[in-house]
C-alpha positions in Angstrom: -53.5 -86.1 -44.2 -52.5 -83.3 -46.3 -49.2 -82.6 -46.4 -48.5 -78.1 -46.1 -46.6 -76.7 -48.9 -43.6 -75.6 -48.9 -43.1 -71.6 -48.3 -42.0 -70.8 -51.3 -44.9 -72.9 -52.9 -47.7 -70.6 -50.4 -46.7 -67.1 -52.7 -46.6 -66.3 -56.4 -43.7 -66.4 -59.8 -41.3 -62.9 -59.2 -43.1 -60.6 -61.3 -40.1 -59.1 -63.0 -38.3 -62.1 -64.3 -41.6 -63.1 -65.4 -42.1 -59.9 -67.3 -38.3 -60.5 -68.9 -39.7 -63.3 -70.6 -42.3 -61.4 -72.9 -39.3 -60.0 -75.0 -37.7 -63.4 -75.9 -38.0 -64.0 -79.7 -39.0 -60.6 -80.1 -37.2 -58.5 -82.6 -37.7 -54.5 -82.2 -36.6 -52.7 -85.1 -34.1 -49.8 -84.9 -36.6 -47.3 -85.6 -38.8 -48.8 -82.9 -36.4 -49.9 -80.2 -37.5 -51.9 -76.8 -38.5 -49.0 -73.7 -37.9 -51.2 -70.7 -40.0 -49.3 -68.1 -40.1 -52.4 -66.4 -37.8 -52.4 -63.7 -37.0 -49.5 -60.9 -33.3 -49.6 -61.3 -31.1 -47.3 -62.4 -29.0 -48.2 -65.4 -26.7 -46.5 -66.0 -22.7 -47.1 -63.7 -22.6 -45.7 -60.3 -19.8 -42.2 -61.1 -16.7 -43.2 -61.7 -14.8 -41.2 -58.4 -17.3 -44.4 -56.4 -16.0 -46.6 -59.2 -12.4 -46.0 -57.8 -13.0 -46.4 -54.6 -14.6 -49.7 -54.9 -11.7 -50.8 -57.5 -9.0 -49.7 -54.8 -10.8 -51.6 -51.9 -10.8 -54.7 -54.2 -7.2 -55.0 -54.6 -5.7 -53.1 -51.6 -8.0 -53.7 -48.8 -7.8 -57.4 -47.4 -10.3 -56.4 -45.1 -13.3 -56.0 -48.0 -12.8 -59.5 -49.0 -13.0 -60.9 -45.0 -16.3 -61.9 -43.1 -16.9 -58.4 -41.1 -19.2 -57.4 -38.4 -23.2 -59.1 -38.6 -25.3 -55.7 -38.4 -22.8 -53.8 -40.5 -19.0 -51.9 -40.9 -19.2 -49.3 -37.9 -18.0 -46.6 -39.6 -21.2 -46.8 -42.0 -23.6 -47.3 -39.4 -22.6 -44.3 -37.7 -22.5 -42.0 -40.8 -26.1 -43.1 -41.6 -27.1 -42.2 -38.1 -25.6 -39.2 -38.5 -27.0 -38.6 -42.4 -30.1 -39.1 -40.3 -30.3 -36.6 -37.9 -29.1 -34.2 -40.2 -32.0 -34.4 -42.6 -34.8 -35.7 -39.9 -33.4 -33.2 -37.2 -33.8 -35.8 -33.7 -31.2 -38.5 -32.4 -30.8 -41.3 -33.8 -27.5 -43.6 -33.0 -25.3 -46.3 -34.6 -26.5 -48.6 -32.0 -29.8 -48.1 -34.2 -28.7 -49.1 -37.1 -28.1 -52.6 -38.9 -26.6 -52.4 -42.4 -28.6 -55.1 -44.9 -28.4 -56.9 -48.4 -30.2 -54.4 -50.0 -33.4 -53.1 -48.7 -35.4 -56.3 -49.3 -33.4 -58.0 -47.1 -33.9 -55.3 -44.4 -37.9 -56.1 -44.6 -37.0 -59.7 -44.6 -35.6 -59.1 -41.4 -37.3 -56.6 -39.8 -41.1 -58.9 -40.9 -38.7 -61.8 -39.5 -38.9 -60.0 -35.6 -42.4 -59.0 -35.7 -44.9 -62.2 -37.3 -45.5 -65.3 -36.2 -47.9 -67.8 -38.0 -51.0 -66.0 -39.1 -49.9 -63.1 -37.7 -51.1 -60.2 -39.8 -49.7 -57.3 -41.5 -51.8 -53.7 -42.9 -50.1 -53.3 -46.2 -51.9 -50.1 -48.6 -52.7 -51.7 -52.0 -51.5 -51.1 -54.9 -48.7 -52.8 -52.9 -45.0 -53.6 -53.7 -45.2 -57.4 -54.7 -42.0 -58.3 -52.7 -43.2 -57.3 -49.7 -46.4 -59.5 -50.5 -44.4 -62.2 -51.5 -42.3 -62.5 -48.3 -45.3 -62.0 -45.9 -46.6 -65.1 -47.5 -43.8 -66.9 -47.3 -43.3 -66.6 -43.4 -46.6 -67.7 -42.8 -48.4 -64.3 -42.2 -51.6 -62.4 -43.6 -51.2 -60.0 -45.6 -54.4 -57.3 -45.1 -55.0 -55.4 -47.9 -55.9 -51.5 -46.9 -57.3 -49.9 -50.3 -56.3 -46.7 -51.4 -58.6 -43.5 -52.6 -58.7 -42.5 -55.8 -55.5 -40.5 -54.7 -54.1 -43.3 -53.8 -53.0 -42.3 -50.3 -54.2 -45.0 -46.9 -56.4 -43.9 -44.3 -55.6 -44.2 -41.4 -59.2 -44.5 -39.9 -59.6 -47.0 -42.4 -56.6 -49.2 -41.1 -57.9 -49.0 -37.8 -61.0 -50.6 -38.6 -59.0 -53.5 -39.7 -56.4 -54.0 -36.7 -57.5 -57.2 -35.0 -55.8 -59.1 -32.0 -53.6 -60.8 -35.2 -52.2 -57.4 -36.5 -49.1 -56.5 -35.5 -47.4 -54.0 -38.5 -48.5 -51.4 -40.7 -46.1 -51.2 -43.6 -45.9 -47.5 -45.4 -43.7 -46.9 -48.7 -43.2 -43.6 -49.5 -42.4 -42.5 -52.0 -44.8 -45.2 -53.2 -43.6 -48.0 -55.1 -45.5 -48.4 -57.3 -47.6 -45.6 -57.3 -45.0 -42.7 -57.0 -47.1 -41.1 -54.7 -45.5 -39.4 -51.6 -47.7 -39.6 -48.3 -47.6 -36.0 -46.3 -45.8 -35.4 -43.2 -49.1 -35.1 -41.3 -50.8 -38.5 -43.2 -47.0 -40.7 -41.8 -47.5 -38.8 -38.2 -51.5 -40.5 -38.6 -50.3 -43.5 -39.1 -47.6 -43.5 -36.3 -49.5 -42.6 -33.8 -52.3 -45.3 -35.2 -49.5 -47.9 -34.9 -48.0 -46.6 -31.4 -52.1 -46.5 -29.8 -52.5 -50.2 -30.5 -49.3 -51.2 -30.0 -48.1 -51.9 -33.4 -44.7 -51.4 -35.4 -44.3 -49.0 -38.2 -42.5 -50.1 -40.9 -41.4 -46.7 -43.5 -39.5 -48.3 -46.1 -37.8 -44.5 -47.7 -35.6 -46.1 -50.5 -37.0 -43.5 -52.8 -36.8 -40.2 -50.5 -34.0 -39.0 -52.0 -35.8 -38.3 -55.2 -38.7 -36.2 -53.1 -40.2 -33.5 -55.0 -40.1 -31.7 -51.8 -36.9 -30.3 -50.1 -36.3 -30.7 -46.6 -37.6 -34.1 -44.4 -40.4 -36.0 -45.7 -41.5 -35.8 -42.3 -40.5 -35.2 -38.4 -40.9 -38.6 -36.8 -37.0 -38.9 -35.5 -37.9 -35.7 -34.0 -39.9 -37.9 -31.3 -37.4 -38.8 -28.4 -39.6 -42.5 -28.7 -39.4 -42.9 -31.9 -37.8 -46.6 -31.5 -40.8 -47.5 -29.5 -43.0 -47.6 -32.6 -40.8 -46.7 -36.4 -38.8 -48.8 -37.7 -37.1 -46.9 -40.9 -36.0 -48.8 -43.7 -33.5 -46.8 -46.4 -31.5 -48.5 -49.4 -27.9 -46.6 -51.0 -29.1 -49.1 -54.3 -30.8 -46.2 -56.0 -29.1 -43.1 -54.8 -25.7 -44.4 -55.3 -26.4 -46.7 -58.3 -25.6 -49.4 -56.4 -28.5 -51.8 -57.1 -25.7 -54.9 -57.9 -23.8 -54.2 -54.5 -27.1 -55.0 -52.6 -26.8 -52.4 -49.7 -29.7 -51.3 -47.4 -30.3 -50.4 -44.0 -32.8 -50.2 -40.9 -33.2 -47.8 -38.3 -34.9 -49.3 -35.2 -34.4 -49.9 -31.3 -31.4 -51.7 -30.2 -33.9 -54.0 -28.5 -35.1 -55.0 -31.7 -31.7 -55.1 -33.4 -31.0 -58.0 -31.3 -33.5 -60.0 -32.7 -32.3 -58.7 -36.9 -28.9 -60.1 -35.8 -29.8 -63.5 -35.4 -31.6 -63.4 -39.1 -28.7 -61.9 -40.4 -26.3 -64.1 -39.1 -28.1 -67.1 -40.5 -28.8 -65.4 -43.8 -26.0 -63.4 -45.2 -23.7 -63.5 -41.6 -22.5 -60.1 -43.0 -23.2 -57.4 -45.9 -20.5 -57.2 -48.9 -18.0 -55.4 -48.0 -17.1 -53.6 -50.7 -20.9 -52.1 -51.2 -20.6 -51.0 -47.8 -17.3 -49.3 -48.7 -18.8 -47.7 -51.4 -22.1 -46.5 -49.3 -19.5 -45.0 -46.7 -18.3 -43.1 -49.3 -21.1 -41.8 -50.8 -22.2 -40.7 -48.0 -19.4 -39.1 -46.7 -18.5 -37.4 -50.4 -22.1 -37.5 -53.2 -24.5 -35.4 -51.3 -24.2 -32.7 -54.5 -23.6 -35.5 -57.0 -27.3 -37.0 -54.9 -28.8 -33.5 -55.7 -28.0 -33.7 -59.1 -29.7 -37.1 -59.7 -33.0 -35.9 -57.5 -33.0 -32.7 -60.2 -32.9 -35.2 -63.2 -35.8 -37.5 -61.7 -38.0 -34.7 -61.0 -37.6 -33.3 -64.6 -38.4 -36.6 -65.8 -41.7 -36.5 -63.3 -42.2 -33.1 -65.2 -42.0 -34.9 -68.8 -44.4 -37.7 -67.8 -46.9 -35.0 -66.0 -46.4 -32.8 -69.3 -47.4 -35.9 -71.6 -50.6 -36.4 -69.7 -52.8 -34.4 -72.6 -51.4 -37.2 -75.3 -51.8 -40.5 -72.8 -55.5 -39.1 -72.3 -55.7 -39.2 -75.9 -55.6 -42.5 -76.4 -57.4 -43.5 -73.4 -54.8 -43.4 -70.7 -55.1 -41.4 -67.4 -52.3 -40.7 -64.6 -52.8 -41.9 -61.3 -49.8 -41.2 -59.6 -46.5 -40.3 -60.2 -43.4 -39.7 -58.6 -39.6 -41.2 -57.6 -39.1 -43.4 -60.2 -42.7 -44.3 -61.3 -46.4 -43.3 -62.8 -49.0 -45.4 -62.1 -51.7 -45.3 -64.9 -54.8 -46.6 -65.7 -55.8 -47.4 -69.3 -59.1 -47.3 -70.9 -58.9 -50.7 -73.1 -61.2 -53.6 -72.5 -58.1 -55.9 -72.5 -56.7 -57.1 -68.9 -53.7 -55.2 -68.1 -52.0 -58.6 -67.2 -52.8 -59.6 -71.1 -52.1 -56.1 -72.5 -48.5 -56.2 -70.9 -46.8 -58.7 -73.1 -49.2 -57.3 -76.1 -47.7 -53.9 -75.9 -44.0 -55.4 -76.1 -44.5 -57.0 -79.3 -47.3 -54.3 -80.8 -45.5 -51.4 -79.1 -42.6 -52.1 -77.8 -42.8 -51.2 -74.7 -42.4 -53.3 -71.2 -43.7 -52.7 -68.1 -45.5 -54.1 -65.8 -49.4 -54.5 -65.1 -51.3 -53.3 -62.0 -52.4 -56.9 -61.6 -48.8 -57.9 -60.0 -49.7 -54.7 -57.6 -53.2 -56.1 -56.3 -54.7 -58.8 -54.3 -56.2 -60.7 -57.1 -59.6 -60.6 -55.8 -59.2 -56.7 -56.4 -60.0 -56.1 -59.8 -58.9 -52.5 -60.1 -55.5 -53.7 -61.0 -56.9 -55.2 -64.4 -57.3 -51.5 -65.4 -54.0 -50.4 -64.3 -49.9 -50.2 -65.2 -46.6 -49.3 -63.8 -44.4 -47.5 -65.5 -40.6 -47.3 -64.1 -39.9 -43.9 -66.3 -36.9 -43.4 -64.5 -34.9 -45.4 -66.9 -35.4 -43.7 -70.2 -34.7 -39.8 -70.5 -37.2 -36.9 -71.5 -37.1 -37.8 -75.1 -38.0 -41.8 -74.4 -40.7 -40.1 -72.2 -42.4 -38.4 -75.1 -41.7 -41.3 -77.3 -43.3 -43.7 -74.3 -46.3 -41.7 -74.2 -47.0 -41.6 -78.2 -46.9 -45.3 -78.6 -48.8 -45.8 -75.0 -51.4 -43.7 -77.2 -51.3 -45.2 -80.5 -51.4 -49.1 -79.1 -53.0 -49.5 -75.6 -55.8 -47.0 -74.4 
């Protein structure tokens, strides 16, 4: 009798620690120094007014170092669900909301509700490997729904692969990892897709608040039934520079929140406090500081768009681009999963191939690569592109 593995034996290695690895023992000269466009984290300190206020919680509030409530401090649940409705228009209320450990956590739980064994989830490839990697791990299917050349789902394609097994259709958008943002109209598709065969949405927004477009990315809070279908995932990791505090959240029924508690309770019984303390106050105090960080991705988007002509020259085209990545495809007969590691020690450059983005039977992702270029500034853009050029199309 054969014994069944162990979850975490059913998925694959974390890509980005795996990718880490490629720079040990390699020395990159001052003149040539690493470009880590590995990663989609910002790296530079949260500002230092947040700074304050989590360094006076720490020593003056007993509270942030106490257990506190399961689905998060009510305070911030109701300034989300008020952040919300003021950028979506509709009602939403803190009764709807569940504050999580960052907004992997919030899929973890939300997936947690939703599949059973063999159960299936619709996830548009390329995909975010975590989301992959948890779906295995619970014992569900992950369907792959391809992507066109823009790489935007169809909807009419999904439908054609909903069986009596599905029971999610998970959206990113902005994409992660293509930086593509899906219309208003293309989200409302899918909703009503999802909602006609009885299915959950899953919108997982972390990067909407570097949008190239202003205003809501779309209108479905606006629906008075929006719970019966959406469930809206968000993380304060990016927008606040909070990626170590590990803050996210999930808008949803209360029916459903129920059901979150009891993995959150088992999991993490509460979210840090002081994170939380710190989210409150952005929210409540960084909108214009927010604004100010969207301007600086999207003239970063503007660099990478305006290097196109020299990544072309040496083979490389743009396939999407947008929040904190482009997605690219080069023209070299090497394996993007081999090429990665060769361009840190030919190049120096690190990021991460299209292979961790695909099902591995799909061989598109041996022609493409990631590129996280919100971490290095216009001038590390231009530099990127250059050696992108002279080493790996």
């Amino acid at each position: 009798m054969t014994r069944p593995l162990p979850r975490t034996a059913t998925t694959f290695s974390p890509p980005v620690p795996e990718s880490r690895r490629w720079i040990e023992g390699v020395t990159f000269p001052p003149e040539r120094p690493l470009l880590n466009v590995s990663q989609a984290a910002p790296v530079d300190l949260p500002p230092l007014a947040l700074r304050e206020v989590i360094a006076e919680a720490a020593l003056n509030d007993p509270q942030a170092h106490l257990y506190g409530p399961v689905l998060g401090l009510p305070a911030l649940r109701e300034e989300l669900a008020a952040s919300i409705m003021r950028r979506y228009g509709g009602a939403v209320s803190a009764g709807q909301i569940a504050i999580t450990s960052g907004c992997n956590e919030a899929f973890c739980a939300v997936t947690s509700t939703l599949l059973g064994e063999g159960d299936e989830a619709l996830l548009p490839t390329p995909w975010y490997f975590n989301h992959k990697m948890w779906l295995d791990m619970i014992g569900a299917k992950t369907v792959p729904l391809k992507t066109g050349d823009d790489l935007l789902p169809d909807p009419e394609m999904a439908r054609a692969l909903i069986t009596d097994r599905t029971r999610v259709i998970v959206l990113v958008s902005p994409n992660n990892p293509s930086g593509v943002e899906y219309p208003a109209e293309l989200i409302a598709a899918f909703r009503d897709l999802a909602r006609e065969k009885g299915l959950a949405l899953i919108l997982d927004e972390t990067y909407r608040d570097f949008h190239s477009l202003p205003g809501a990315p779309h209108d479905l809070f606006t629906d008075p039934d929006w719970d019966d279908t959406l469930i809206h995932l968000y993380s304060f990791s990016k927008s606040y520079r909070l990626t170590g505090h590990r803050v996210g959240a999930v808008a949803t029924s209360v029916a459903r929140l129920a059901e979150i508690e009891k993995y959150l309770d088992t999991v993490t019984i509460c979210p840090a406090q002081l994170g939380q303390i710190a989210a409150l106050w952005g929210l409540r105090n960084l909108d214009q500081w927010v604004a100010g960080e969207r301007e600086e991705i999207l003239a970063r988007r503007r660099a990478v768009e305006e290097a196109r002509p020299v990544l072309e020259s040496g083979g490389w085209s743009l396939l999407g681009c947008g929040a904190y990545f482009a997605y690219m495809a080069h023209g070299s007969d090497t394996p993007s999963d081999e090429l990665a590691p060769r361009l840190v020690r030919e190049a120096g450059v690190l990021m991460l191939p299209g292979t961790m983005f695909m099902p591995t039977d799909d061989l598109s992702g041996r022609r493409q690569m990631r590129v996280a270029f919100a971490n290095v500034d216009r001038d590390g853009i231009a530099e990127l592109a250059r050696r992108l050029a002279a080493h790996g199309g």
